[in-house]
C-alpha positions in Angstrom: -57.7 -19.5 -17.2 -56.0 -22.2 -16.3 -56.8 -25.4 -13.9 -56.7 -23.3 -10.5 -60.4 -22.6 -9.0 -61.2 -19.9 -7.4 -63.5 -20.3 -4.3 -66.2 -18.1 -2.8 -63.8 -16.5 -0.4 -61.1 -15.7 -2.7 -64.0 -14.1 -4.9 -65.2 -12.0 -2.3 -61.8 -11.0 -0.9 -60.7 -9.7 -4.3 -63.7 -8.3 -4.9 -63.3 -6.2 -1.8 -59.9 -5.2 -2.5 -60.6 -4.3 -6.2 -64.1 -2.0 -4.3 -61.8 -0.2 -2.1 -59.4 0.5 -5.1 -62.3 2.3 -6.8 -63.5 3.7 -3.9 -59.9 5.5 -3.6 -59.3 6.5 -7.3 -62.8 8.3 -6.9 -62.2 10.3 -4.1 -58.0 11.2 -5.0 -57.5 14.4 -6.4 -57.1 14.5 -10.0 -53.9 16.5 -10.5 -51.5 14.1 -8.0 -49.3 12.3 -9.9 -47.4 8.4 -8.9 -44.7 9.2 -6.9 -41.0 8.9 -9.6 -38.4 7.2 -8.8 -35.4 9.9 -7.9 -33.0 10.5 -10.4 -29.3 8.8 -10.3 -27.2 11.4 -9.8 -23.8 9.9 -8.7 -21.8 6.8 -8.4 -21.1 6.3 -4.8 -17.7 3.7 -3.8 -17.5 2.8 -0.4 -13.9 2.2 0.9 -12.8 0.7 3.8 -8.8 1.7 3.8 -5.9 2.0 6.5 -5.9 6.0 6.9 -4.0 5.1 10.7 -2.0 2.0 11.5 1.1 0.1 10.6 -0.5 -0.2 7.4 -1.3 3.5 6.6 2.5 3.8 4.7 1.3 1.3 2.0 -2.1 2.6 1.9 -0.8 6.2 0.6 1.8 5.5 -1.3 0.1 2.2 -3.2 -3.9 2.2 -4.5 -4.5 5.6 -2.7 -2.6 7.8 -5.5 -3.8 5.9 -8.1 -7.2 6.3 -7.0 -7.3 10.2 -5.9 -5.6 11.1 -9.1 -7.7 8.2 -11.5 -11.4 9.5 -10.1 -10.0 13.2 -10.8 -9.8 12.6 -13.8 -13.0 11.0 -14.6 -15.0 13.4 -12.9 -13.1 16.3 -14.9 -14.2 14.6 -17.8 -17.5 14.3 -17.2 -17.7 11.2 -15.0 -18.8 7.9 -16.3 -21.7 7.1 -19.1 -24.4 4.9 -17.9 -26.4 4.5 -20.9 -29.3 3.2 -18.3 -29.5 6.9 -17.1 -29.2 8.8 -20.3 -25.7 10.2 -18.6 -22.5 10.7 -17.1 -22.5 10.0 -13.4 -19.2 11.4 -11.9 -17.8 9.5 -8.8 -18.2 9.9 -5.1 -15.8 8.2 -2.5 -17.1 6.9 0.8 -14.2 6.1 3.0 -13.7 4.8 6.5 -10.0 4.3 8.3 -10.2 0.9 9.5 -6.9 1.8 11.6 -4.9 -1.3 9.8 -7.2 -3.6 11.6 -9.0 -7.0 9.6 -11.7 -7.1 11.9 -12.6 -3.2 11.5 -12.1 -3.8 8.2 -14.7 -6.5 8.0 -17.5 -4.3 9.7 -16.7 -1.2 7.6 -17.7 -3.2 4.7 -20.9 -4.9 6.0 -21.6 -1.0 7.1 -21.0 0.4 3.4 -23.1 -2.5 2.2 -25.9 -2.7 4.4 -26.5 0.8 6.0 -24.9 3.3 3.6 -26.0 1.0 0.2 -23.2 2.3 -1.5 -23.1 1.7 -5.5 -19.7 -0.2 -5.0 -17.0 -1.4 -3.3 -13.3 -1.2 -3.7 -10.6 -2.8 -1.4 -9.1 -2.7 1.7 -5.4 -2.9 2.1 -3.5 -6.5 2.6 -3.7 -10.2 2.1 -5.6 -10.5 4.9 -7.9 -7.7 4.4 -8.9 -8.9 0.8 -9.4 -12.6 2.1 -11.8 -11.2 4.8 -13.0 -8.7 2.4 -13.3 -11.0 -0.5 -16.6 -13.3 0.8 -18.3 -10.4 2.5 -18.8 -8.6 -0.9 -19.2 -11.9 -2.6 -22.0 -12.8 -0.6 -24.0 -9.6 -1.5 -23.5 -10.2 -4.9 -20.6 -6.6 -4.9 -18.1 -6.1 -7.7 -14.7 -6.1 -5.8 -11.5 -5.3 -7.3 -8.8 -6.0 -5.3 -5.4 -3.9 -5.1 -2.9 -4.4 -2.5 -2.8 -7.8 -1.5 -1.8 -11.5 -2.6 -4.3 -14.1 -3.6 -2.1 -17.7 -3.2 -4.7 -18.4 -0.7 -7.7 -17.1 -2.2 -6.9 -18.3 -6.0 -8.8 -21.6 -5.4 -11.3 -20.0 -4.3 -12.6 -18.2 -7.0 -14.4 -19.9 -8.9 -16.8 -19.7 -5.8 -16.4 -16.1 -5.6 -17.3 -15.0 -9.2 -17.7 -11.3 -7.6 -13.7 -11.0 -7.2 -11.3 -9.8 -9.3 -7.7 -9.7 -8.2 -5.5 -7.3 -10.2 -2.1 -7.4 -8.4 0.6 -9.8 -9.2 1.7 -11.7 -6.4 4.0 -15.0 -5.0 2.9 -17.4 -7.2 1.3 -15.7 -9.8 4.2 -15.2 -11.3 6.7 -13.3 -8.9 8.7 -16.2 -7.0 8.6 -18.6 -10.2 10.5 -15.6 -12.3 13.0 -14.8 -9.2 13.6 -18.4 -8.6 14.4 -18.8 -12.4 16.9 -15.9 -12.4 18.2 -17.0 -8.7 19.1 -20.4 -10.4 20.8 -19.4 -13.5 23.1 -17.1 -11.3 24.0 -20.2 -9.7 22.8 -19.5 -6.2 22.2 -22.6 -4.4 21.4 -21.6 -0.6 18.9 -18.8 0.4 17.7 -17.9 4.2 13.8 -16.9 4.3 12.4 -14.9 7.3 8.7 -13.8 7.1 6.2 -11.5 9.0 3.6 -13.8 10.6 0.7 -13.1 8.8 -1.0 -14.7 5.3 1.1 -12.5 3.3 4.5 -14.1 4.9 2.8 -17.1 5.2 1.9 -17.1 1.3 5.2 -15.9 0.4 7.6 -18.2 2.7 5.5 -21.9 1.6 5.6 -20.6 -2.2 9.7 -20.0 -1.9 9.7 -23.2 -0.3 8.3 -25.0 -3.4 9.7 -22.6 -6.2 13.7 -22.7 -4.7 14.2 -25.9 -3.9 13.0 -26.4 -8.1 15.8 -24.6 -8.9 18.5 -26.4 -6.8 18.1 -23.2 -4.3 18.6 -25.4 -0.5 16.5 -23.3 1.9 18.5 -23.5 5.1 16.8 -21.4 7.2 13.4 -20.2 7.6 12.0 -17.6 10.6 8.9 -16.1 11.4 8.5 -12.6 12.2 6.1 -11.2 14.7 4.6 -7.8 13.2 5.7 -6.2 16.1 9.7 -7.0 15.9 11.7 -4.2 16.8 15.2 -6.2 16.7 16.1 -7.4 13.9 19.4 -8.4 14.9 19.3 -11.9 16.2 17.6 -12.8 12.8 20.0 -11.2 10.7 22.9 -12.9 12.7 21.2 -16.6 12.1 21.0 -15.4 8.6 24.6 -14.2 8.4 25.6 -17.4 10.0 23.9 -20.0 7.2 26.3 -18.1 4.6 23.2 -18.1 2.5 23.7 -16.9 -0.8 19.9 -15.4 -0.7 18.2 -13.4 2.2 14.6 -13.4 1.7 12.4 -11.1 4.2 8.7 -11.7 2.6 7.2 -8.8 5.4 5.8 -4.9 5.1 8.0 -1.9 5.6 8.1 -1.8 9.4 9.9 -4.9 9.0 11.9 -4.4 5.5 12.8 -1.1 6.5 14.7 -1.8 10.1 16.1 -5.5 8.2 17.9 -3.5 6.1 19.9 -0.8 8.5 20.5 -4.5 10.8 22.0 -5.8 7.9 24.1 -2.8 7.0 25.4 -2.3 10.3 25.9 -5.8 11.1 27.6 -5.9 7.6 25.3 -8.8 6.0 25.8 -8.4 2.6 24.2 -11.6 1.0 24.6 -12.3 -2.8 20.9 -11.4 -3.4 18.4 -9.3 -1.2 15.1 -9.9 -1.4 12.5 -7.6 0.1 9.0 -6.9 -0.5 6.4 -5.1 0.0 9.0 -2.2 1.0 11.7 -2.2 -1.7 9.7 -1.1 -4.2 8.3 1.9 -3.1 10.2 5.4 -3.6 10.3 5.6 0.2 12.8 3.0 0.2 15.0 4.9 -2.4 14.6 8.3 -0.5 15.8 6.5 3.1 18.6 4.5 1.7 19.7 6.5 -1.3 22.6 4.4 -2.6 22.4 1.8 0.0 19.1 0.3 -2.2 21.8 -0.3 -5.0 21.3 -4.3 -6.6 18.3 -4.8 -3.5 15.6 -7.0 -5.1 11.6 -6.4 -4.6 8.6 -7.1 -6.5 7.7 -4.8 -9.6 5.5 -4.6 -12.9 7.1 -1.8 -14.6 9.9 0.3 -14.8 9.8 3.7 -17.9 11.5 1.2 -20.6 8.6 -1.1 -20.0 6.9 0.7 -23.3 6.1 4.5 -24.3 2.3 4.2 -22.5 3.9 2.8 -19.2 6.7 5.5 -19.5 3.9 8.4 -19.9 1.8 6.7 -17.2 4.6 7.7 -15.0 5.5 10.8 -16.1 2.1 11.5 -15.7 1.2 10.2 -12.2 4.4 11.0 -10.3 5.2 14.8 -11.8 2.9 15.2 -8.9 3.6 13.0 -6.5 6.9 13.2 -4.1 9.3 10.5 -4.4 7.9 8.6 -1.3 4.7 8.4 -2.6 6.1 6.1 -5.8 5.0 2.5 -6.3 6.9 0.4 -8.7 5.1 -2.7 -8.4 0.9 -2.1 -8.3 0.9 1.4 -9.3 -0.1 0.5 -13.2 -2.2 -2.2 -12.4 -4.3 -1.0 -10.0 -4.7 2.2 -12.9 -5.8 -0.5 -15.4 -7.8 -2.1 -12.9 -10.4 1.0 -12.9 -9.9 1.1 -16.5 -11.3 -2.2 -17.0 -14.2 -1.2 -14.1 -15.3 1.8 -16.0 -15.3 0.0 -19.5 -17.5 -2.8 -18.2 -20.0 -0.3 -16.7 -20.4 1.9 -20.0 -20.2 -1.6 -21.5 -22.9 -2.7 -20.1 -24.9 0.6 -19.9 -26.0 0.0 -16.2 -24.7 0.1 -12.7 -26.2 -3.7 -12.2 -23.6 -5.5 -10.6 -24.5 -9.1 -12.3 -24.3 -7.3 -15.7 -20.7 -5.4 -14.9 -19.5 -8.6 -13.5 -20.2 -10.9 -16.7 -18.4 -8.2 -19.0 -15.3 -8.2 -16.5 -15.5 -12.1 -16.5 -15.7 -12.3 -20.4 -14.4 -8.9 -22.6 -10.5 -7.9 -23.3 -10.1 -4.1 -22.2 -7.5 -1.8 -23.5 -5.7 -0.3 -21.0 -2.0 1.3 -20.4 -0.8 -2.2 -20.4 -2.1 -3.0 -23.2 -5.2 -5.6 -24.0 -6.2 -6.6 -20.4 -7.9 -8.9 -19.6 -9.5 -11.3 -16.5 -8.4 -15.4 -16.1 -10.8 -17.0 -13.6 -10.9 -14.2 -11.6 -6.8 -13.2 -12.0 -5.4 -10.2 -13.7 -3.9 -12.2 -16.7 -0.4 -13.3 -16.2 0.4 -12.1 -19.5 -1.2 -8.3 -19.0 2.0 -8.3 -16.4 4.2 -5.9 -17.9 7.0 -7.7 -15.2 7.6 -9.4 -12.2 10.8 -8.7 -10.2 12.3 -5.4 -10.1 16.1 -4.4 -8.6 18.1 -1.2 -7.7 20.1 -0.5 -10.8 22.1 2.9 -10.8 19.0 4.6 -8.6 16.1 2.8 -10.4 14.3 0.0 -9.8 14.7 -1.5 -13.1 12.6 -5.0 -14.4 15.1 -7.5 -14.1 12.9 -10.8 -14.7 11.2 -12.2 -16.7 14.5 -11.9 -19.0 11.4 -11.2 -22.0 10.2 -8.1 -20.3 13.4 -6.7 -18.9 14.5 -3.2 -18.8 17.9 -3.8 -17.6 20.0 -7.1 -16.7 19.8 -8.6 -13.3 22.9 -7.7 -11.3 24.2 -10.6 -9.2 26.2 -10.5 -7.1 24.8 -7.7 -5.3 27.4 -4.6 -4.6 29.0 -4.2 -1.3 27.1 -2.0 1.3 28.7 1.8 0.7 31.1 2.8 3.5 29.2 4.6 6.2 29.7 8.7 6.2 32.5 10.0 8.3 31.7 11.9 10.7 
């Protein structure tokens, strides 16, 4: 029994408390049975996603597709098999607008967490959002896969945030190494970088600033753009006037968008344009038609990437109109739930610590291929590319020169003539 004595009160109180327990089972009816726990029924995923707001273009043509069409199909088939329950559970969203807005955001996802106790979480929209996002979910010990966003800033991070998985590619991991490597061996030497003021400019802007310069690229200009700009003109005229041989605009589409009809009419027609998010969506093709021809953006696939990548998108965007296309996360964020509902049947269990260690540790096969998780980072090798262009109406993979679909065309073409009218 051990060294611990017991004393005349402790005797007495248990004593008590073991009476009264017989005293009760004599006197309950025979027949009522201890109350069951209820039966798991559904996995619930709380959301908290820009539905209004500047950020609501990106939001529907990026992760929301891919997730509409991905829990479709999972719950057509049956849902997901927890081996815990004896069963598939099919999926049920929980989604709040957080209006484009970090610190809605941030409430919406203690609210999912704390009040609605939803089963899990998946992202928010944007840098910022997933570095807000990131330490909330963390903290309660949530799975989070992020989607639309960069992690430069968060990527050291990690290994304090063992919750976090981060499954786009982004401006050093390994997007502005690969377009600084095919900048250079084109022979470009100048480049002008403007930037919306947020982390994702931020992010974007300091990693050009170590990755050109690397290359022998002289960055001779550099401007910040409030998200609010609505003249684009005095920047594209500084940028005209450095004769830089690259214009970089590391901002969203309500600043890509109106940079590009500046630059058009002002008839800036740099070597290489760079522009992203916003030049790889298919809203960019549909507003500029042949005006997107040789424009440069962020991608990870293009339909020569392989067979599976070319069915992927015959499969998601038969559909889906052409605004609604997303050449750079579109595939990853789809292997990203792959890899989510393989560690859950992989673990037999909706336990967060248990999903999290088979993320952390097990190669999933996915339409990229084998998948897999580097310190929290979609491997840089699961990237079936990095920089994408406008090549005769499609944004082909242009870099890295290994995973190419087509070969990068530099010098850009001339704007086309504007329509007579």
């Amino acid at each position: 029994m051990g060294d611990k004595r017991i004393t005349r009160r402790d005797f007495i109180r248990g004593a008590a408390v073991t009476g009264a327990g017989l005293v009760a089972a004599s006197c309950a009816p025979a027949a009522e049975e201890t109350p069951t726990e209820v039966p798991k029924e559904k996995i619930v995923v709380g959301m908290s996603r820009p539905l209004s707001g500047p950020l609501q273009v990106i939001g529907d043509s990026a992760f929301g597709p891919i997730y509409n069409r991905w829990v479709q199909e999972v719950n057509d088939a049956g849902g997901i098999y927890v081996e815990e329950y004896g069963k598939s559970l099919p999926i049920e969203l929980k989604i709040y607008d957080d209006t484009s807005d970090v610190g809605t955001a941030v409430r919406l996802t203690e609210k999912l967490i704390l009040e609605d106790k939803v089963d899990f979480l998946w992202p928010a929209c944007g840098t910022a959002f997933i570095y807000a996002q990131a330490p909330i979910a963390n903290k309660y010990g949530y799975i989070l896969l992020t989607m639309e966003g960069g992690g430069t800033t968060i990527t050291p991070m990690l290994p304090s945030l063992p919750y976090i998985f981060l499954s786009l590619s982004f401006s050093d991991w390994y997007e502005l190494p690969v377009l600084a490597d095919l900048l250079g061996e084109k022979g470009a030497k100048t480049a002008y970088v403007s930037y919306i003021a947020d982390l994702h400019g931020i992010e974007y802007s300091a990693v050009a600033g170590i990755e050109f310069p690397k290359r022998g690229i002289e960055i001779v200009g550099l401007k910040s753009l409030p998200p609010d700009i609505k003249d684009l003109a005095p920047v594209i005229n500084l940028a005209k006037a450095s004769e830089a041989d690259v214009f970089c605009c590391f901002a969203y589409p309500d600043q890509i968008m109106p940079a590009v009809g500046t630059s058009m009419g002002l008839g800036y027609n740099p070597k290489a344009w760079v522009g992203g998010p916003g030049v790889n969506f298919g809203f960019f093709q549909a507003a500029f038609g042949p005006a997107a021809e040789g424009l440069i953006g962020f991608t990870t696939f293009a339909r020569g990437s392989s067979p599976e990548l070319a069915a992927f998108a015959d499969m998601l965007y038969a559909d889906l109109p052409l605004e609604a296309q997303d050449w750079w996360g579109h595939p990853l964020y789809w292997a990203a739930l792959e890899t989510w509902k393989a560690a859950i049947e992989k673990a037999g269990t909706l336990n967060q610590d248990a999903i999290r260690d088979v993320l952390a540790t097990e190669t999933f096969d996915t339409i990229l291929g084998p998948t897999w998780y580097e310190n929290g980072l979609l491997a840089k090798d699961a990237h079936p590319g990095e920089i994408g262009q406008w090549i005769n109406g499609v944004f082909e993979v242009v870099g890295p020169k290994d995973k190419a679909t087509a070969e990068f065309v530099y010098p850009k073409p001339e704007w086309p003539a504007p329509p007579e009218e």
